[in-house]
N, C-alpha and C positions, 0 to 999 in steps of 0.2 A: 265305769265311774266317771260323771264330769266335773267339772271345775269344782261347782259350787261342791260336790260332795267328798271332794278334796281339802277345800277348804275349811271343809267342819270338822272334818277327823281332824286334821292338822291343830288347829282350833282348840277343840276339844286335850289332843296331849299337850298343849301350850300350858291351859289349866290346870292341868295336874299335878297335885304333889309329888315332884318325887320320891319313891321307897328308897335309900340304901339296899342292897342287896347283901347279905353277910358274906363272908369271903368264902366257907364251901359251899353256898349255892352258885355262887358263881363260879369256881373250880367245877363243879359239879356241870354246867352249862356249858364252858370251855369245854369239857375231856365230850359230852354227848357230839357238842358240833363236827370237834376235829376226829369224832371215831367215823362222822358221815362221809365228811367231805375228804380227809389229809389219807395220805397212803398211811396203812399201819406199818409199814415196813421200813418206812421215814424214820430218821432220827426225829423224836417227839418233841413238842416246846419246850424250854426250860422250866423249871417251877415257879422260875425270878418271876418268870412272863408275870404267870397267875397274880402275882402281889401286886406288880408293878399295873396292871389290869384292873387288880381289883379297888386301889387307891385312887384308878382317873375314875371308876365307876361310883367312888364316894362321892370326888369333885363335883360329881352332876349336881347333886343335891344341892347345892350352892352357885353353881355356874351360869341358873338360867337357860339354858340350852333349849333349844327346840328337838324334842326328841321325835322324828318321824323315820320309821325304815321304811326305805323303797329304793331296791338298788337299779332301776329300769327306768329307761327313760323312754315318756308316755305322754307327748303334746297330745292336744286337744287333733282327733279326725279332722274338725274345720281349722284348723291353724297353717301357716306357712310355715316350714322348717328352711332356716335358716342359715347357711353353709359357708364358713367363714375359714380359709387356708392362708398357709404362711409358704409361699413356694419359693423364698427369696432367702439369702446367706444371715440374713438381720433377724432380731425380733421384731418381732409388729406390735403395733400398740392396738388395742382395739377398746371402745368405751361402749357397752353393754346398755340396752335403754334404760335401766333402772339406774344409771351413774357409775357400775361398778367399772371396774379398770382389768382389762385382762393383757400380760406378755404374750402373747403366741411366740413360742420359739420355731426355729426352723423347720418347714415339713410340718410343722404341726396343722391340727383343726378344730376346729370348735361348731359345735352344731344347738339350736336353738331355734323354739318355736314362737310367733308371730306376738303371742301372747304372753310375753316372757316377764311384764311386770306384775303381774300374777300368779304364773306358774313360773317361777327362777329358776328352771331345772337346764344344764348342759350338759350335752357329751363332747367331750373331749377323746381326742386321737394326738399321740406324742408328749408334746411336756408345755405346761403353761405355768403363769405365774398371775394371781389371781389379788384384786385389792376390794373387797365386797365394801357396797353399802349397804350401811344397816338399815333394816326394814322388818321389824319382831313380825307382824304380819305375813310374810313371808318368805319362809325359811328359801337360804340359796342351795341347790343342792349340785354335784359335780359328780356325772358318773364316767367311770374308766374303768375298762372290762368288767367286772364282776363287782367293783366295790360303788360305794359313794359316801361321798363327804357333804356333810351338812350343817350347815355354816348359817348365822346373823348376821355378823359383821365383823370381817377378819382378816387377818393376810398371811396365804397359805400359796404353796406348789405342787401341783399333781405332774406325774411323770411316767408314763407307760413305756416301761423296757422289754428286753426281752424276755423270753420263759415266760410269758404271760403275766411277768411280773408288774405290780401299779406301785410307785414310792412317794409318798405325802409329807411333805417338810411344813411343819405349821411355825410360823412366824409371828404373827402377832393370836390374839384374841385364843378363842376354844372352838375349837372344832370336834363332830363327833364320827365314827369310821361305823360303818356298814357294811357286809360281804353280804351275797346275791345267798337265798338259801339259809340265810342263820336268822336266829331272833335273836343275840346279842350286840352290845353295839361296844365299842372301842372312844373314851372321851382323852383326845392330845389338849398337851400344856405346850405354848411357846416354850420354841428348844426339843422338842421332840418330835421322832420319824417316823413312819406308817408304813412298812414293807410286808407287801400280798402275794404270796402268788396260789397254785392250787394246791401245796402240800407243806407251807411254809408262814408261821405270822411273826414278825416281830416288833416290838416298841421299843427304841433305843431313841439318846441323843444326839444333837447334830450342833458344831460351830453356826451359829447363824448373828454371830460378830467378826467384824475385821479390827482388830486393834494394830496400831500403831502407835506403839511408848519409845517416846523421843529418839523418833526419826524425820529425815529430814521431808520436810515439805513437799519436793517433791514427789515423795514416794505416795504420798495421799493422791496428786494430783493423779498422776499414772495410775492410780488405779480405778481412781473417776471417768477417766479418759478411757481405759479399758471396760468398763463394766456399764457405759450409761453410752457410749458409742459420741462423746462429745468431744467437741477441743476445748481446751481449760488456758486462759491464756495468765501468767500472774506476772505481777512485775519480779523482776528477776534479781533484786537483791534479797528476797523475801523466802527463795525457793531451798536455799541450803539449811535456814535456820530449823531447827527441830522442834517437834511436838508431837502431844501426846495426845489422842483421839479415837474411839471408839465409833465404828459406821456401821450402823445395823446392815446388814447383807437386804439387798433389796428394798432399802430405805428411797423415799422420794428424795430427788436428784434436789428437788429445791431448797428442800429439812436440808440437805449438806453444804448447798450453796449459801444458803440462811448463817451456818455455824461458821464457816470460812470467815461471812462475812463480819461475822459481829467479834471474832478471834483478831481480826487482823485489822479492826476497822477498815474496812475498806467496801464499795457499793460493787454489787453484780449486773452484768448485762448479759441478757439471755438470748440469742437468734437463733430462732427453727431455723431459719432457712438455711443458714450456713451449717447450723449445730454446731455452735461457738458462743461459750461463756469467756466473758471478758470479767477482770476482777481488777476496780481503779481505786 
């Protein structure tokens, strides 16, 4: 199949209405999948699953999503594939040609085809952190081992562990969850977790705030400093006094350098080169 006839299917379920699915036909779907693939000898999913399943699968209706399964990743024959590794102690920033923004974390990789403002599709190896532009045109898709996430515009993490396991923390926007082999699909809300492996599914909650109610200043900065890999300089009568602040986890360094600033009035200075924020 090439591009163009990719891009009509695609197309094509963009316009679609979505059906609701009633809750035993999708019970009904779950138990056919997992009798294929999940050992029967496993301790089975919980029931909660089903509900908690069957409630993202309402959300569709609503959500706009681009529903496309394809858990394989399939550049175009004539396209370059694109080999992108992280072989250094740091995350790496890496900026996607469509604008999207990727972490590679350490040992990680990222693989992608020449023709990628078109076909948005990556495979990832290890664990990334992902900040999509939106583009309803087309969908970004992320596959790791056997699943794929498929995404508009969002900010989510993929994570390949061991046991063949893949773990999806969705942070901002709606994403939808894909296993290799099933025609069901999985739709997360920010705040919730995507855990795969081959006899195992679950959807649960995840922390993806850091609060801090009035403590001191500096414990904000230290964790700025620990988490964004930057030095934070402030004036020092400033750093004992307490507050109270909520930092979305994986939030742009700038959104927080913005908030400091306008908390404390005071102007920020930014240097790559040193990777030192000064705050006057």
């Amino acid at each position: 199949m090439d591009d163009k006839e990719i891009e009509k299917k695609l197309q094509d379920v963009w316009e679609e209405t979505s059906e609701v699915q009633p809750e035993d036909k999708f019970e009904k779907s779950w138990q056919d999948f997992s009798s294929k693939t999940f050992n029967r000898k496993k301790k089975p999913i919980k029931p909660w699953h089903y509900a908690a399943a069957a409630v993202l699968v309402i959300f569709l209706s609503i959500s706009g999503l681009w529903m496309y399964n394809n858990s394989t990743f399939e550049p175009s024959i004539a396209s370059k594939i694109n080999i992108i590794k992280n072989p250094g102690n740091q995350d790496k920033t890496v900026y996607l040609p469509d604008g999207s923004l990727v972490e590679l974390e350490p040992h990680a990789q990222l693989e992608f085809s020449d023709n990628f403002r078109k076909n948005r599709k990556i495979r990832v190896k290890g664990e990334a952190f992902f900040r999509v532009k939106k583009d309803k045109d087309h969908p970004f898709q992320v596959s790791c081992k056997t699943t794929t996430t498929t995404v508009l515009g969002t900010e989510f993490n993929v994570k390949e562990e061991i046991s063949n396991t893949v773990n999806v923390q969705l942070y901002e926007g709606s994403i939808q969850m894909s296993v290799k082999d099933s025609t069901n699909n999985w739709i997360l809300s920010p705040g919730e977790k995507f855990v795969y492996n081959t006899n195992h599914l679950t959807i649960t909650s995840f922390k993806r705030f850091k609060d801090f109610n009035k403590k001191p200043l500096k414990e904000v900065i230290k964790y700025i400093q620990t988490n964004y890999n930057y030095k934070i300089t402030f004036p020092q009568e400033l750093l004992q006094k307490q507050v109270t602040i909520r930092i979305r986890k994986k939030e742009k360094l700038s959104n927080i350098t913005q908030i400091l600033s306008e908390i404390y009035n005071l102007n920020s200075y930014r240097d790559e080169n040193i990777k030192e924020i000064t705050f006057k």
